[in-house]
C-alpha positions in Angstrom: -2.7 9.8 -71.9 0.2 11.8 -70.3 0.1 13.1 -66.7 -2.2 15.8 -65.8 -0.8 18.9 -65.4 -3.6 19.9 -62.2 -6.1 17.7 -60.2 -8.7 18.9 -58.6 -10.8 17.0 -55.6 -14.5 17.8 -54.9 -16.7 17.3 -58.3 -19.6 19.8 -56.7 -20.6 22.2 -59.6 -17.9 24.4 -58.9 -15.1 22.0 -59.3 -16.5 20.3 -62.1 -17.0 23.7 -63.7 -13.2 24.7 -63.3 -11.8 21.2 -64.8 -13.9 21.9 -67.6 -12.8 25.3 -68.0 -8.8 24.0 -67.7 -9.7 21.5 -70.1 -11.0 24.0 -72.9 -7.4 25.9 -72.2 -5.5 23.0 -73.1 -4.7 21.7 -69.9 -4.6 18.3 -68.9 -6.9 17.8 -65.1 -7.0 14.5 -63.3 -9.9 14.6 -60.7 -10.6 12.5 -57.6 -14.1 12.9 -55.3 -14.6 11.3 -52.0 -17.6 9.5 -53.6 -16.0 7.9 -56.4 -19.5 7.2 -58.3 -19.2 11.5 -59.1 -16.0 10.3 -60.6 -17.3 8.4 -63.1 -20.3 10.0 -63.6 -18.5 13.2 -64.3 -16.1 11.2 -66.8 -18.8 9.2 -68.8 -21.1 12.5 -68.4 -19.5 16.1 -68.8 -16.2 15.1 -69.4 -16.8 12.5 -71.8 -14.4 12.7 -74.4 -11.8 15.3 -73.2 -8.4 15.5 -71.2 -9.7 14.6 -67.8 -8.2 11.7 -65.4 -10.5 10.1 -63.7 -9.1 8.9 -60.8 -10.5 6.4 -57.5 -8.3 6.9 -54.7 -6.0 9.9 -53.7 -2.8 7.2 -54.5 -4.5 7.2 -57.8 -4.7 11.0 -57.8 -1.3 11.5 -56.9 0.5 9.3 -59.7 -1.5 10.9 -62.4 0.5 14.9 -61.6 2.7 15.6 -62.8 5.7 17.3 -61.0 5.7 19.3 -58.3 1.7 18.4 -58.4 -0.6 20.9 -57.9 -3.9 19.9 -56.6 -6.5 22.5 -56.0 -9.0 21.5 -53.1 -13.1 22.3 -53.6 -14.4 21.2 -50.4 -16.6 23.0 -47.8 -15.0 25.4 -46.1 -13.7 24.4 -42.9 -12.9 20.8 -41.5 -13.3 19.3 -44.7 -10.3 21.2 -46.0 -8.0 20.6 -42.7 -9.1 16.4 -43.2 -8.2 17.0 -46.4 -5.1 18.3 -45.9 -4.0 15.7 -43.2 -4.8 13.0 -46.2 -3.1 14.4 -49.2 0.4 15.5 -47.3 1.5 11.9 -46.8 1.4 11.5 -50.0 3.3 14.4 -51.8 7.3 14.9 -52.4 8.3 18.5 -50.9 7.7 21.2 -53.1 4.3 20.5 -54.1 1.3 22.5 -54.0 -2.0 22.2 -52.6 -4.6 25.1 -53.5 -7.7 25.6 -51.5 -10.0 27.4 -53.8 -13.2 27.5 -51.0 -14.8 30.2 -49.3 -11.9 29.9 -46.2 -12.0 32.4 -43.5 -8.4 33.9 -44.3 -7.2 33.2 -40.2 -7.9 29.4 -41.4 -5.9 30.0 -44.9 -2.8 31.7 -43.0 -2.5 28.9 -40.5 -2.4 25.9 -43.2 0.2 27.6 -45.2 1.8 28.1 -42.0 1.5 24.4 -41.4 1.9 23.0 -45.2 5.5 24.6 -45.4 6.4 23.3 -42.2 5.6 19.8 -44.3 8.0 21.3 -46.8 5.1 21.9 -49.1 3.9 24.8 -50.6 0.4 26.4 -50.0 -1.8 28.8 -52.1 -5.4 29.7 -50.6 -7.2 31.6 -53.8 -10.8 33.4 -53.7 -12.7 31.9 -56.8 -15.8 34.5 -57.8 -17.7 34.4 -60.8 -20.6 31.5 -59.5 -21.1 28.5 -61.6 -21.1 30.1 -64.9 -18.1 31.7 -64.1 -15.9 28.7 -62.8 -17.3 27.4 -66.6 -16.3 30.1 -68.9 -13.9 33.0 -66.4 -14.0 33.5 -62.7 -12.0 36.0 -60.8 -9.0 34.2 -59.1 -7.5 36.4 -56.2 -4.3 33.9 -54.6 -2.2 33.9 -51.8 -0.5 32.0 -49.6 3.1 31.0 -50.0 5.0 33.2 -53.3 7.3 30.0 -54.3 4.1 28.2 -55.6 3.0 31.1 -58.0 5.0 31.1 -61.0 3.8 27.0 -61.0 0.2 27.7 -60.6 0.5 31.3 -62.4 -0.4 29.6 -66.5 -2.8 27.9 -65.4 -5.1 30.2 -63.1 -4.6 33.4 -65.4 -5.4 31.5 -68.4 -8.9 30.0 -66.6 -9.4 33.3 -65.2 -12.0 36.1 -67.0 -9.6 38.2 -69.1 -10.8 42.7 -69.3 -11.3 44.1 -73.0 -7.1 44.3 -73.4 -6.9 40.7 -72.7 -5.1 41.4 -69.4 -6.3 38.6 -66.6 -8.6 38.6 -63.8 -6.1 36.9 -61.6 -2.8 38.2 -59.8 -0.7 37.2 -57.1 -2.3 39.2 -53.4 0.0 38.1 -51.4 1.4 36.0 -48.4 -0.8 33.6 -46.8 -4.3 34.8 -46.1 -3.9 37.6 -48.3 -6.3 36.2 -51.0 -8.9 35.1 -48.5 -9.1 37.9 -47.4 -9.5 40.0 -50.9 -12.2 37.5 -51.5 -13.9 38.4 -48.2 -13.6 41.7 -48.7 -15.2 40.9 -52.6 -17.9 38.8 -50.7 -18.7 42.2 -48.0 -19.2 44.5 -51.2 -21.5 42.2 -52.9 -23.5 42.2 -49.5 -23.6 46.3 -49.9 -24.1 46.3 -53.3 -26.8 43.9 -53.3 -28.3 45.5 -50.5 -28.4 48.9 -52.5 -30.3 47.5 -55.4 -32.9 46.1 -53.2 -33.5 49.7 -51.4 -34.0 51.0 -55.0 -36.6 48.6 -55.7 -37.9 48.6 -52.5 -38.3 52.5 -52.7 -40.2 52.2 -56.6 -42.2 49.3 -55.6 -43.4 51.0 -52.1 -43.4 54.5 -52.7 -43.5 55.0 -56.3 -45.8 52.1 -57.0 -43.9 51.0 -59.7 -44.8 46.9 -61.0 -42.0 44.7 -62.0 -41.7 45.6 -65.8 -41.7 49.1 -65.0 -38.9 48.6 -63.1 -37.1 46.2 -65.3 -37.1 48.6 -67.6 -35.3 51.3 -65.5 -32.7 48.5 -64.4 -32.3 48.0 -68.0 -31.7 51.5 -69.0 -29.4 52.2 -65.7 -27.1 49.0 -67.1 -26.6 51.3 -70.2 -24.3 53.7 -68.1 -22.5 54.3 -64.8 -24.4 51.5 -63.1 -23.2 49.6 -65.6 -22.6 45.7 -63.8 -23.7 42.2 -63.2 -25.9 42.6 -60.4 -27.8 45.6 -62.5 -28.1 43.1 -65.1 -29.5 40.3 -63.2 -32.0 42.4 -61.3 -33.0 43.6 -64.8 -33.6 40.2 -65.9 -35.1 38.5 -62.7 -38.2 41.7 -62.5 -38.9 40.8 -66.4 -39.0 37.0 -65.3 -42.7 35.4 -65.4 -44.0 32.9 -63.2 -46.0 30.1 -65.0 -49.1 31.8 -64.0 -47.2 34.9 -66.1 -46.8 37.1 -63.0 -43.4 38.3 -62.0 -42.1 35.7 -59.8 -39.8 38.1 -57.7 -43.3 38.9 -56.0 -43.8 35.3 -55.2 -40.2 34.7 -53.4 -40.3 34.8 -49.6 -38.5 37.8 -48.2 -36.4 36.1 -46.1 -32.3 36.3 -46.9 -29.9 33.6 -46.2 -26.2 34.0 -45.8 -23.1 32.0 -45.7 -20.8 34.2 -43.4 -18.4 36.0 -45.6 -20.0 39.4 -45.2 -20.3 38.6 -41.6 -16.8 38.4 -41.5 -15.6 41.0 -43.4 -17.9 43.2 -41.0 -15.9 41.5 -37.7 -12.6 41.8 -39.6 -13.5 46.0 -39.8 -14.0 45.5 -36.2 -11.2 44.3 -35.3 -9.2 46.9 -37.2 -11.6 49.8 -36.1 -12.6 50.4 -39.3 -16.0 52.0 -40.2 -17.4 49.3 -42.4 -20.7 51.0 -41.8 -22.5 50.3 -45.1 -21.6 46.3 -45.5 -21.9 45.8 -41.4 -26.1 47.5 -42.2 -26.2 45.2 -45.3 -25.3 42.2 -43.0 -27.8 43.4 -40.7 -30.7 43.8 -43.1 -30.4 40.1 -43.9 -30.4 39.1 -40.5 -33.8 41.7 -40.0 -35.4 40.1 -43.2 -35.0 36.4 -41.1 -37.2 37.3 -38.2 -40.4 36.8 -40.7 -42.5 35.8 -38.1 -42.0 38.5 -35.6 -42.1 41.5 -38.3 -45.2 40.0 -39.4 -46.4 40.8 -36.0 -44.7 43.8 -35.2 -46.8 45.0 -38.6 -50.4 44.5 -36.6 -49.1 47.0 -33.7 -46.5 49.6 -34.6 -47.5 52.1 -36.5 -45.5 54.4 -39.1 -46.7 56.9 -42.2 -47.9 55.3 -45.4 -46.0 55.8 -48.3 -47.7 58.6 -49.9 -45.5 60.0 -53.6 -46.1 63.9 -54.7 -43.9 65.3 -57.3 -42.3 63.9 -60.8 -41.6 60.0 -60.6 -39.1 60.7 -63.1 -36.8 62.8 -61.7 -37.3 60.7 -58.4 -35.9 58.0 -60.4 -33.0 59.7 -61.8 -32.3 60.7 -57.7 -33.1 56.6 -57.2 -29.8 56.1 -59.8 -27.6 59.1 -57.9 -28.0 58.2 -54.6 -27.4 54.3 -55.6 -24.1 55.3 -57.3 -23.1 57.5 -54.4 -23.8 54.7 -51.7 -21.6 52.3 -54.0 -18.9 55.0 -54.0 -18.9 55.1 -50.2 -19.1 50.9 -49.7 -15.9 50.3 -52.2 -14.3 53.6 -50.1 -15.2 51.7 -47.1 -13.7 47.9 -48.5 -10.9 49.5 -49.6 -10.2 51.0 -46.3 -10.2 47.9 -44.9 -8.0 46.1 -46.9 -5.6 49.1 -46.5 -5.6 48.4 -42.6 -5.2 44.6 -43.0 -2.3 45.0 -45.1 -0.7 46.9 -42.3 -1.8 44.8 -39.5 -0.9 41.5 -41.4 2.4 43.0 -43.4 0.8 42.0 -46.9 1.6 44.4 -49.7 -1.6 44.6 -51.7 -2.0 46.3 -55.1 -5.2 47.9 -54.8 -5.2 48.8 -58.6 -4.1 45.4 -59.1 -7.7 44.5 -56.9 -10.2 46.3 -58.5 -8.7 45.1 -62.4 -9.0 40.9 -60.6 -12.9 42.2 -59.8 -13.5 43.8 -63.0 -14.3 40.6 -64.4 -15.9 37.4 -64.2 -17.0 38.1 -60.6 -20.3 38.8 -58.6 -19.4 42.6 -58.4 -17.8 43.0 -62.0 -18.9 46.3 -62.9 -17.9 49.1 -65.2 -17.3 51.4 -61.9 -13.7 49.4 -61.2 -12.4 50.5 -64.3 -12.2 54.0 -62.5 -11.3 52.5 -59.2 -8.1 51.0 -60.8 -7.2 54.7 -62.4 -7.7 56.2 -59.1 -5.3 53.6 -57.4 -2.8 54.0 -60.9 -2.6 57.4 -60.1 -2.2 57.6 -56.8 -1.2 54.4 -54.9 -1.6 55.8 -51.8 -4.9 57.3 -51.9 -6.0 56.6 -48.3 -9.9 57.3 -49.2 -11.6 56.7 -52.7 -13.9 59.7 -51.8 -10.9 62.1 -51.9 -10.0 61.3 -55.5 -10.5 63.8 -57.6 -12.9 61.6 -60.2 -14.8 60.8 -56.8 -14.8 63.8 -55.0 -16.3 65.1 -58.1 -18.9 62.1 -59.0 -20.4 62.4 -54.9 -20.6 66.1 -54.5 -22.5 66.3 -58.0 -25.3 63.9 -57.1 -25.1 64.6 -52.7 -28.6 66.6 -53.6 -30.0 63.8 -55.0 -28.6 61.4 -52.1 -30.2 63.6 -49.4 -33.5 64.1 -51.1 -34.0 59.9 -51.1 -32.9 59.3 -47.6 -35.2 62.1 -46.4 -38.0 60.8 -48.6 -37.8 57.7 -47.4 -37.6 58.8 -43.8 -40.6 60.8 -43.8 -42.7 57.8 -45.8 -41.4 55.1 -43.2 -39.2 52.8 -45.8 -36.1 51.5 -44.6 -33.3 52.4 -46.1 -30.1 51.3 -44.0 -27.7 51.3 -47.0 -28.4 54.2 -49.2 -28.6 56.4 -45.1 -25.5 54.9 -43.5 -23.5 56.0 -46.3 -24.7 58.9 -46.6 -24.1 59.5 -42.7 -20.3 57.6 -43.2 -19.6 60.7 -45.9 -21.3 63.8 -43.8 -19.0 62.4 -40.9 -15.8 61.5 -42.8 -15.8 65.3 -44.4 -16.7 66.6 -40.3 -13.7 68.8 -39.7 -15.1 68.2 -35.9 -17.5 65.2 -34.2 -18.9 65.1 -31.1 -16.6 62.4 -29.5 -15.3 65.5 -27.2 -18.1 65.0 -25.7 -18.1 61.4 -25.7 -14.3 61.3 -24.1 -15.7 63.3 -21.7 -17.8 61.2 -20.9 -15.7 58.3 -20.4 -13.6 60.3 -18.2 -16.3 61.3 -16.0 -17.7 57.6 -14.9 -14.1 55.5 -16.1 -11.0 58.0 -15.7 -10.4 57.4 -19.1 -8.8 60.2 -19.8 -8.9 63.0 -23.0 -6.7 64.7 -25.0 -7.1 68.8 -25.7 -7.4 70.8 -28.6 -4.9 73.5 -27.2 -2.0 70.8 -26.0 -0.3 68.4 -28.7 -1.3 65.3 -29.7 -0.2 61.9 -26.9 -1.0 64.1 -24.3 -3.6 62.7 -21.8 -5.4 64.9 -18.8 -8.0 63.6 -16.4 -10.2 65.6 -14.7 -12.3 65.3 -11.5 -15.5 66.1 -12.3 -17.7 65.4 -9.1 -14.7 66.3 -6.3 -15.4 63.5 -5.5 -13.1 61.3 -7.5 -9.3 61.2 -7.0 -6.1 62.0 -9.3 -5.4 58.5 -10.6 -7.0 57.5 -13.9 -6.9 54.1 -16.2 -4.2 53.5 -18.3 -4.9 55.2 -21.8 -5.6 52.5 -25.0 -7.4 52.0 -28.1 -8.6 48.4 -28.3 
């Protein structure tokens, strides 16, 4: 058998799932795991048959590439990939490639390439979405990291990757060094928000319109017939229609209690710490970590009090205000992302192609959805929209269904259902399209009690005043910044 042309270390379901899928494309993959009975197992099992090098040591590993090697780490994120690192470099001529296709937090990702090409290696870190069935048949690939290893990695990640209805592939090049962890994070935050917008619909037709499981599986299935066209439409569909052995819907038998692994987390720091409002993914980060405290909202249920979720009016047309005010919240959490990655860029000196972004997400990933199609036109046409909402196709989509928006967050209000989604992004576009908020007030405030000083609507902008407001205080003030 010739030398592989990739290897791949870490034979969890996602690895295995990507040699399999290089395999089917023609390419030859040697594999390594630290517990070499995976190794074999995967070989005699799975892989039984096909192109794949087995292999029992990294030495092993590393005379089965062929040159430069590329070897594409799936490891836990974190210490696992920095051990990792320290044991493959030792062993690889300059020029070679290591490719960290984990969930890294991209600070982590821009530090090893930093440190790999100081080895006189090269470095991609790549977000891989799709899930397990993805890595199988089409993921999403979004790499970064250092630009000398793409055109060597290029054939073989856009030919593994999903492909759109042209044939054009769900993998580019981001950019330099974290640039594709971070698009991934970013990825990872929206599927928080969009997640979390799906379950306020159902929570709002289970609650207050009283709607069972195959009543709603069949709205789900007729809302993936159109705008809401997307993955996570189509699973919910298929997990409400989804019996139990006892032949009741199973969803109503799940705890309702929501892990998470830290990406949206992340992304809502990230926003932080470019001052970014990343309202709507920060609220869907939040509503996991409310849906943990079981225990304590079981409690808080015997002694506070709120309305109970009485419906008047036509459950249809509720519905259709249900599917408006969903597609409007989407708009506002992909406006929000997009944002965000638009600040990053800045602050890290990457030069993302934001059409390029939402054609890599409009397949084989979690958040694949017929909606990026017109993401990526709005980008085409104006690469320098600084807000999706002011798009004309947006502008236009929002202020046609903002009735129906304002009718479900008020409904839910006054019937005591929680919302966060579906009413910070609603309150994210009343304020972004606020000629004037009430941080006057606010500034004022911080001068009063901190001598923070203000700026005036009747002097130009960089000009700071103070003012004493007890006569009490002197005339020095604190030094003027934004953190």
């Amino acid at each position: 058998m010739k030398k592989a042309d990739i290897g791949l270390v870490g034979l969890a379901v996602m690895g295995e799932n990507l040699i399999l899928n290089m395999e089917s494309k023609g390419f030859t993959v040697a594999c390594y795991n630290r517990t070499v009975e995976k190794v074999d197992h995967f070989v005699q099992g799975r892989g039984k048959g096909k192109k794949i090098i087995g292999c029992h040591s990294i030495e092993e590993l590393i005379q089965n590439l062929e040159k430069p090697r590329k070897i594409m780490m799936m490891v836990k994120a974190g210490k696992a990939v920095d051990d990792l690192i320290e044991q493959l470099l030792p062993h690889l001529d300059d020029g070679d490639i290591l490719i960290d296709g984990g969930n890294s937090h991209f600070p982590d990702t821009t530090r090893r390439t930093e440190y790999v090409e100081s080895k006189g290696k090269l470095y991609i870190g790549t977000g891989v979405s799709g899930g397990e069935e993805g890595a199988l048949t089409g993921p999403s690939i979004m790499p970064g990291g250092s630009p000398a290893a793409w055109p060597h990695v290029k054939p073989i990640l856009q030919a593994i990757a999903a492909k759109v209805e042209d044939g054009t592939p769900c993998c580019d090049w981001v950019g330099e060094k974290g640039a594709g962890h971070f698009v991934k994070m970013v990825h990872n935050g929206i599927e928080y928000g969009d997640m979390q917008l799906i379950c306020e619909a159902y929570q709002l037709m289970k609650d207050l319109l009283g709607m069972s499981a195959d009543e709603m599986h069949k709205v789900f299935k007729a809302w993936n017939e159109g705008d809401l066209n997307s993955y996570l439409i189509e699973i919910t569909r298929d997990i409400l229609a989804f019996k139990d052995e006892d032949e009741q819907p199973l969803v109503d038998k799940i705890l309702d209690t929501a892990g998470q692994k830290g990406t949206g987390k992340w992304t809502a720091i990230a926003a932080l710490d470019e001052g970014i409002a990343l309202t709507l993914i920060g609220e869907a980060v939040f509503a996991r970590c409310l849906s943990a405290i079981k225990e304590e909202r079981v409690a808080a249920s015997k002694v506070l009090s709120g309305p109970t979720p009485k419906f008047k009016g036509s459950k249809k047309a509720f519905i259709e205000d249900i599917k408006n005010a969903l597609y409007a919240s989407k708009i506002v959490s992909y406006a929000q992302g997009y944002t965000l990655m638009r600040a990053a860029a800045k602050t890290y000196g990457w030069n993302l192609n934001y059409g390029g972004i939402a054609l890599m997400w409009r397949g084989g990933c979690i958040i694949r959805s017929i909606f990026l199609g017109d993401i990526k036109k709005a980008f085409d046409k104006n690469p320098d929209l600084t807000n999706l909402l002011l798009d004309p196709f947006f502008k236009e989509k929002v202020e046609a269904v903002q009735a129906s928006w304002r009718r479900v967050v008020a409904r839910a209000a006054e019937n005591g259902i929680p919302i966060p989604a579906f009413s910070t992004a609603l309150c994210y576009f009343d304020g972004f399209r606020s000629e004037r908020l009430p941080a006057n007030l606010l500034q004022a405030q911080r001068d009063y009690f901190g001598a923070h000083t203000y700026e005036r609507v009747d002097k130009a902008r960089g000009e700071f005043f103070h003012t004493n407001w007890t006569g009490r205080g002197g005339e020095t003030s604190a030094s003027t910044y934004t953190v």
